[in-house]
C-alpha positions in Angstrom: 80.3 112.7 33.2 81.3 111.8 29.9 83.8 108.8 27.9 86.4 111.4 27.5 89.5 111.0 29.7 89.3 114.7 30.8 85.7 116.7 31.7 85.2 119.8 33.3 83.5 119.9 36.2 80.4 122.2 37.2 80.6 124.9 39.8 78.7 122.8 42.2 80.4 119.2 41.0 83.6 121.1 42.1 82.1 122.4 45.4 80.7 118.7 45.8 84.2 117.0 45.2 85.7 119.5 47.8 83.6 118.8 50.4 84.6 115.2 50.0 88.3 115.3 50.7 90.0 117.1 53.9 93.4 117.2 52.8 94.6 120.3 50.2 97.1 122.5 48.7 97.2 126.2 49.5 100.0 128.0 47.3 101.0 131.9 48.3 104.4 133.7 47.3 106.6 134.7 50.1 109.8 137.0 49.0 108.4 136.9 45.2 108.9 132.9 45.3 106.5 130.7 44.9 104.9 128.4 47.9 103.1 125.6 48.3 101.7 124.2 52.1 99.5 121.2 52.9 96.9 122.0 54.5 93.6 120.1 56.1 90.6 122.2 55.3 86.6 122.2 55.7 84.4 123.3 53.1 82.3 126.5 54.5 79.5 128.5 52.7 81.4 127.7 49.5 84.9 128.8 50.8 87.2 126.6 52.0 88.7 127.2 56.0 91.4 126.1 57.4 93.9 126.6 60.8 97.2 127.9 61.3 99.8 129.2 63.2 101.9 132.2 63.0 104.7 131.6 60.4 104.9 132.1 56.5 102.0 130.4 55.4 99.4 132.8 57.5 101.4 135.8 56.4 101.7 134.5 53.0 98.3 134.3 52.5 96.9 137.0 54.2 99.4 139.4 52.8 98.6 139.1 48.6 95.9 139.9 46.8 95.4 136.4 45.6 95.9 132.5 46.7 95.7 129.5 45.6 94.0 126.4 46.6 94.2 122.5 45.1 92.8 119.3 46.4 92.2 116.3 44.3 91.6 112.6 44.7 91.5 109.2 42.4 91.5 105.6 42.5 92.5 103.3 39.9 89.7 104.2 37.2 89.6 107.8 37.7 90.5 111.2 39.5 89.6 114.8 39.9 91.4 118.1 40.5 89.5 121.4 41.9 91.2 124.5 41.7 89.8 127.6 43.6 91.4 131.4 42.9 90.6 133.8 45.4 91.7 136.1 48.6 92.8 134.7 52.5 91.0 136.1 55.1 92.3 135.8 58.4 89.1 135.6 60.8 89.0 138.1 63.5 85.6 138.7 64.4 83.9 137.2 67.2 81.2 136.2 65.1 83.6 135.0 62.3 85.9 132.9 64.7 82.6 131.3 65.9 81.6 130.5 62.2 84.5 128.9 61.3 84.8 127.0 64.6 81.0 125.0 63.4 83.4 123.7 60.5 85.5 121.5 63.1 88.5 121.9 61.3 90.8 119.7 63.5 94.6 120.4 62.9 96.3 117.1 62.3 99.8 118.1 64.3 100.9 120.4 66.8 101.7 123.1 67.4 98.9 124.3 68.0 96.9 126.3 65.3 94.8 129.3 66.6 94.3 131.1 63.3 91.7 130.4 61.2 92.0 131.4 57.5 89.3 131.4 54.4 90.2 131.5 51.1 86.8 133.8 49.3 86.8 132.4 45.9 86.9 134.4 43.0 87.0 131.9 40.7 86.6 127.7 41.0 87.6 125.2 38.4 87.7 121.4 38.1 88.3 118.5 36.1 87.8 114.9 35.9 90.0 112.1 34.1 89.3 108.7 33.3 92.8 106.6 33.1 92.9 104.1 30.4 95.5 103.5 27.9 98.4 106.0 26.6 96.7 107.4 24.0 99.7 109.0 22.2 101.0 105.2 21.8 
């Protein structure tokens, strides 16, 4: 990292940070508006998996060409953000199903969440900040 309060991350420095956090933001569009769901999520092979049930958010995402994905973390020095760009697949394969189940992505609350979804990157971004003072004072 460098002393400036925003870096971007490498490829694998964003892969790394994902793999770190559980916890993310998928954003589909759903009757040409804009959605955003929480979602708890595995890294996998350099995808990111997650569950779900039937509803908006599966056919959102399965539906368009391209998704959305955000997860970020800080404390009180610094933070990071890693955006990944790319197309939902909804696992249906015996072989995929028992891929993505090696991930032991747990949903956190019920109902229950048969479906499991990967976003296929097409493109992964991420940055770092460093907080310090307002520096348009």
């Amino acid at each position: 990292m460098t002393d400036e309060p925003v870096s971007f991350l490498s490829e694998d420095e964003s892969w790394n940070r994902l793999s770190g956090v559980a916890l993310g933001r998928l954003v589909t569009s759903f009757a040409d508006e804009p959605e955003i769901f929480p979602v708890n999520f595995a890294v996998q092979d350099r995808t990111v998996l997650f569950r779900t049930a039937e509803g908006t958010k599966l056919f959102s995402a399965v539906a368009h060409r391209t998704v959305v994905f955000e997860a970020d973390d800080h404390n009180v020095a610094e933070g990071w953000s890693v955006i990944v760009r790319g197309r939902a697949k909804l696992m249906k394969t015996d072989a995929e199903i028992a891929q993505a189940e090696r991930a032991q992505v747990m949903p956190w609350t019920g109902p229950p969440k048969p479906h499991y979804v990967r976003v296929i990157p097409s493109e992964i971004t991420g940055r770092h900040f460093k907080f310090g003072p307002d520096l348009g004072s």
